[in-house]
MMTF fields as JSON, N, C-alpha, C and O atoms, coordinates in Angstrom:
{
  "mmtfVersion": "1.0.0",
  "mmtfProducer": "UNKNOWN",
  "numBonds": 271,
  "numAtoms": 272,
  "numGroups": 68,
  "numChains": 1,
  "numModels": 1,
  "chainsPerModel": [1],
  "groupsPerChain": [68],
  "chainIdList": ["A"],
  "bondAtomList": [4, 2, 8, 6, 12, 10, 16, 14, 20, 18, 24, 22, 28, 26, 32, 30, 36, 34, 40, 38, 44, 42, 48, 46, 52, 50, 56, 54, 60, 58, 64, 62, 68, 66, 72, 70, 76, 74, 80, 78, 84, 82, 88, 86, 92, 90, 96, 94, 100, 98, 104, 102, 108, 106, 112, 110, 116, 114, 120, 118, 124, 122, 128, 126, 132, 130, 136, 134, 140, 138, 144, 142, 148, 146, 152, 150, 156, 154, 160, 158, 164, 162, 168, 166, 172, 170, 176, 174, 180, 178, 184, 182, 188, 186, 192, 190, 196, 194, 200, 198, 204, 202, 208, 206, 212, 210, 216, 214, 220, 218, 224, 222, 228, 226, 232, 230, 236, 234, 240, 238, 244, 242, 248, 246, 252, 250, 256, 254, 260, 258, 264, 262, 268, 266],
  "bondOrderList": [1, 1, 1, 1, 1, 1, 1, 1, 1, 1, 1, 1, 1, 1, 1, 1, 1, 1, 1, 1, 1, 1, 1, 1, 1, 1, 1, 1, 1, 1, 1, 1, 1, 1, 1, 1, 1, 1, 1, 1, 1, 1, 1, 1, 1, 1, 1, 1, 1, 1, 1, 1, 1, 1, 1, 1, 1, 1, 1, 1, 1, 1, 1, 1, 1, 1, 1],
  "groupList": [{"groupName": "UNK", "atomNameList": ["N", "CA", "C", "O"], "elementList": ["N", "C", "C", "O"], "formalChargeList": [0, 0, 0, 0], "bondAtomList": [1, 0, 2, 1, 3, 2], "bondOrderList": [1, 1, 2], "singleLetterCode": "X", "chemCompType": "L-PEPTIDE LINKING"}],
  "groupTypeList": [0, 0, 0, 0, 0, 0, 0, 0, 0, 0, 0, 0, 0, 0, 0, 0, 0, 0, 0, 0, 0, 0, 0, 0, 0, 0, 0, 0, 0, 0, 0, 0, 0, 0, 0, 0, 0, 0, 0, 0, 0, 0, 0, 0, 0, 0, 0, 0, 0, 0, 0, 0, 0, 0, 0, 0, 0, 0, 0, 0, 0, 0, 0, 0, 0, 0, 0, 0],
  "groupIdList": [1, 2, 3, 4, 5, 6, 7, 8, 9, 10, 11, 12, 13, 14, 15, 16, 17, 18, 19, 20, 21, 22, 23, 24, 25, 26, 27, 28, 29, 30, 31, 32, 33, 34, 35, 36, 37, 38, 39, 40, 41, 42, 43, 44, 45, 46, 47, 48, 49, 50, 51, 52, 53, 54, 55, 56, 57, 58, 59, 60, 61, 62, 63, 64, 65, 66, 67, 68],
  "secStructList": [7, 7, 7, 7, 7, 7, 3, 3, 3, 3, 7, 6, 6, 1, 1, 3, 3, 3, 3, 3, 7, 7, 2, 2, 2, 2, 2, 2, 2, 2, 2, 2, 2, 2, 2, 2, 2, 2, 2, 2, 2, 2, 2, 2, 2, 2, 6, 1, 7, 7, 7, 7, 7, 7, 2, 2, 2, 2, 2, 2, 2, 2, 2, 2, 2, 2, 6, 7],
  "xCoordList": [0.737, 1.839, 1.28, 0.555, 1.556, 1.311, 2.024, 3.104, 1.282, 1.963, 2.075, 1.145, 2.779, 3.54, 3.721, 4.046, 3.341, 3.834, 4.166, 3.427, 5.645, 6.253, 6.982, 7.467, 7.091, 7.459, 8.198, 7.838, 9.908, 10.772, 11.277, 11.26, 11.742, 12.355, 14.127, 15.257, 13.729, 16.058, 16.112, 15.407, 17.209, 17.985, 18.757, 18.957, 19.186, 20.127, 21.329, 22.068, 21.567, 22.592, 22.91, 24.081, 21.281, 20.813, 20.621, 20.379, 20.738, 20.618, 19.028, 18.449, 18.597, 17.312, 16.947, 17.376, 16.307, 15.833, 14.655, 14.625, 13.772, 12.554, 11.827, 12.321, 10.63, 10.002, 8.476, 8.593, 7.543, 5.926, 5.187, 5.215, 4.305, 3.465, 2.291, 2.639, 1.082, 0.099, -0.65, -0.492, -1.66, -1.501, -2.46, -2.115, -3.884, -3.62, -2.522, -2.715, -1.747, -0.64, 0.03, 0.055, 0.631, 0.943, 0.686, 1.437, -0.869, -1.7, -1.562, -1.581, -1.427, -1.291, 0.19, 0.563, 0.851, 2.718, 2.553, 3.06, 1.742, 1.938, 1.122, 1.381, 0.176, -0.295, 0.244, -0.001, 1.189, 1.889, 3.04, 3.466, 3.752, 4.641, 4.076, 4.753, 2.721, 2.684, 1.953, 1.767, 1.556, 1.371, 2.312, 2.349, 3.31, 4.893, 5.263, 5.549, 5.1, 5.655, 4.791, 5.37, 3.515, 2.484, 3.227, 3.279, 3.804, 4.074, 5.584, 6.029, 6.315, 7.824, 7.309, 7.697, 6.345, 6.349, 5.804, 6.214, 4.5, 4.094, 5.566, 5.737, 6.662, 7.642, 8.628, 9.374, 8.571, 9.338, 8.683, 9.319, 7.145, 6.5, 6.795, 7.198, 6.317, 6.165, 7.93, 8.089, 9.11, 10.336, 10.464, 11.502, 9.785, 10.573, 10.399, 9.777, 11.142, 10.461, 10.004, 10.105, 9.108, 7.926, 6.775, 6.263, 6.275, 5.128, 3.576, 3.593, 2.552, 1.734, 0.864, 1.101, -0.074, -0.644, -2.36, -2.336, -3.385, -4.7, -5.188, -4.945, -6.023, -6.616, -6.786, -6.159, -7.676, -8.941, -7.549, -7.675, -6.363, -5.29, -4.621, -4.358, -4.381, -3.884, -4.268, -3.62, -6.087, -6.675, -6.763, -7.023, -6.459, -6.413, -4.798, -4.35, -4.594, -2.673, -2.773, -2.699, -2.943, -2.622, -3.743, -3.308, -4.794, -5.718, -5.437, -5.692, -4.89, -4.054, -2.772, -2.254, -2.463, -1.089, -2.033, -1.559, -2.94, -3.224, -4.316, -4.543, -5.222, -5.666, -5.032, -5.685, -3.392, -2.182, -2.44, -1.636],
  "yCoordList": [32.351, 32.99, 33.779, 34.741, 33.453, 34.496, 35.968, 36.283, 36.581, 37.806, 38.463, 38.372, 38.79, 39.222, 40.743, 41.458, 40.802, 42.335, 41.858, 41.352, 41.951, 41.597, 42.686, 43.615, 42.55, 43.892, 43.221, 42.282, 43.883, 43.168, 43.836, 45.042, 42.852, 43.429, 43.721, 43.232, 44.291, 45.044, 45.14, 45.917, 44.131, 44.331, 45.639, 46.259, 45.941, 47.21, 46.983, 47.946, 46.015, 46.035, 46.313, 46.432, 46.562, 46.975, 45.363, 45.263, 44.478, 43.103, 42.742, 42.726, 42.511, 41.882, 40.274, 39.21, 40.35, 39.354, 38.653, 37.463, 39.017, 38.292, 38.958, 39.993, 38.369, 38.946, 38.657, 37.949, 39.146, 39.152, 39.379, 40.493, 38.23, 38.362, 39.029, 40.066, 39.058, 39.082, 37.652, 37.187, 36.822, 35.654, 35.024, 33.964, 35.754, 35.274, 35.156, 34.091, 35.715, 35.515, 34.207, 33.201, 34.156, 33.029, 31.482, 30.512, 31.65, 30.465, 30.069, 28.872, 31.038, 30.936, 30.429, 30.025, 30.396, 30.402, 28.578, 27.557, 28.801, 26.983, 25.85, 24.701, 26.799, 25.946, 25.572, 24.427, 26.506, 26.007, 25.264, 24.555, 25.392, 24.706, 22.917, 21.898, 23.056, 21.563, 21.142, 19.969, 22.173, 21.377, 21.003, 19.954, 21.685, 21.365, 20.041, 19.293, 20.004, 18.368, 17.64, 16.697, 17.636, 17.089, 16.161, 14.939, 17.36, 17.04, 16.711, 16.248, 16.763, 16.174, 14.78, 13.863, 14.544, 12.908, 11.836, 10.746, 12.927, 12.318, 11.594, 10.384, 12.804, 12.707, 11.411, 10.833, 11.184, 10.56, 9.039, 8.345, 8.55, 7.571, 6.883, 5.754, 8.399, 7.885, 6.83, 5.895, 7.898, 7.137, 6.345, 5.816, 5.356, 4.408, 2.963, 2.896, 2.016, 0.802, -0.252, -1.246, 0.239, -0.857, -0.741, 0.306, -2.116, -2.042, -1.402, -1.218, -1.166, -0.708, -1.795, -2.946, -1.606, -2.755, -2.078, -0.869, -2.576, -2.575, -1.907, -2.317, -0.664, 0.163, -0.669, -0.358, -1.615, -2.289, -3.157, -3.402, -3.478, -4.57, -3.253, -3.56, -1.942, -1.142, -0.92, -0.788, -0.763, 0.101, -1.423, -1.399, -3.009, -3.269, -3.726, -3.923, -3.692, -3.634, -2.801, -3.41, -1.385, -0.349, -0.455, -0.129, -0.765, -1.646, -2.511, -2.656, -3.18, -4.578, -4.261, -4.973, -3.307, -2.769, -2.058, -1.978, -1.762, -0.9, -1.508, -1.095, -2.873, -3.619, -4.599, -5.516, -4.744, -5.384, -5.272, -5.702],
  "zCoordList": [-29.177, -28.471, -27.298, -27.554, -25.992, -25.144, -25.177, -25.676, -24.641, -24.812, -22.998, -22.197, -22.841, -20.909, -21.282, -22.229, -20.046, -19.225, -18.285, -17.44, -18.25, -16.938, -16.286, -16.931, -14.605, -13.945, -13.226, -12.517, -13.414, -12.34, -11.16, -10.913, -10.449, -9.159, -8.939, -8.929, -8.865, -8.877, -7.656, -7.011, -7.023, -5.389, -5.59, -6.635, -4.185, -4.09, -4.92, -5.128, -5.338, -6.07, -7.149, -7.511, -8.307, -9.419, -10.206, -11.409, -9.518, -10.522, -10.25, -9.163, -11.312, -11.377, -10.532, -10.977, -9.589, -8.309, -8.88, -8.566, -9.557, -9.403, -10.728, -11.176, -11.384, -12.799, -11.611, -10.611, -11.877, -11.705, -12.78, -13.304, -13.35, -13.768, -13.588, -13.022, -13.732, -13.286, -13.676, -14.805, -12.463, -12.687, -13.78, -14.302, -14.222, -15.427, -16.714, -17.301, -17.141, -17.881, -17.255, -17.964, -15.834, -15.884, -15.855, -15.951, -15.659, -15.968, -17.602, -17.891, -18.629, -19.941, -19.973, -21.075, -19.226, -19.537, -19.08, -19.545, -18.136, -16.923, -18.387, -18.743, -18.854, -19.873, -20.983, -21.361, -21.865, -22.731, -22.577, -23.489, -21.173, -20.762, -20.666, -20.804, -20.405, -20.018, -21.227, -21.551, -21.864, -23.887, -24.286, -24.929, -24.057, -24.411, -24.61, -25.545, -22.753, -22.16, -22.791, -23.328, -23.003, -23.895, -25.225, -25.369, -26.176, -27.198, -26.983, -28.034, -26.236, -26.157, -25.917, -26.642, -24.808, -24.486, -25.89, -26.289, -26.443, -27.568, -28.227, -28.375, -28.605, -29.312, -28.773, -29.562, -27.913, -27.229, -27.753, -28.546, -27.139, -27.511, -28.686, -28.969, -29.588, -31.176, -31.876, -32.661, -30.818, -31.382, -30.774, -31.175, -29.304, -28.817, -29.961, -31.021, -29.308, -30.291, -30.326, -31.046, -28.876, -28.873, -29.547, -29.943, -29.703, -30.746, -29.928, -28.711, -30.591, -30.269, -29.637, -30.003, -28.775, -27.948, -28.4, -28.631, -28.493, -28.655, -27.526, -26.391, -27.808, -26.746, -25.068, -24.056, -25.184, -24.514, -23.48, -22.281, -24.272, -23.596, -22.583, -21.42, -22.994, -22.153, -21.237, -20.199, -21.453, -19.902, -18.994, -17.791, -19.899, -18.566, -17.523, -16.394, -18.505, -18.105, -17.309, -16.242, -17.025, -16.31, -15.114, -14.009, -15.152, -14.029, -13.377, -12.182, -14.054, -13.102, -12.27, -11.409, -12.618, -11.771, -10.336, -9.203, -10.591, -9.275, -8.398, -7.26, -9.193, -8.063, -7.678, -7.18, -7.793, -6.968, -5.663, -4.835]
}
């Protein structure tokens, strides 16, 4: 769990405009966000329902698309 100290900004109007981190903290926030997406896509993979293809057939499937 990260843990924040965050310091916000209030317009003249008294409504809160903006939060500041300090930027290590938000390097810790950018990282769990994209572990996140990490494990949503995993999630996503694991339910579609195609079958699984052999390591060695992937890297060159995905090779062959880019020396097109």
């Amino acid at each position: 769990m990260v843990t924040l100290h965050p310091e916000y900004v209030i317009g003249q109007d008294k409504h809160t405009r903006a939060v500041l981190l300090p930027l290590p903290e938000w390097e810790e926030v950018v990282a769990e966000l994209e572990e996140l997406d990490d494990i949503r896509a995993y999630d996503v993979a694991k339910a579609s329902a195609g079958s699984a293809i052999p390591f060695d057939q992937a890297i060159h499937e995905i090779r062959g698309k880019y020396d097109a």
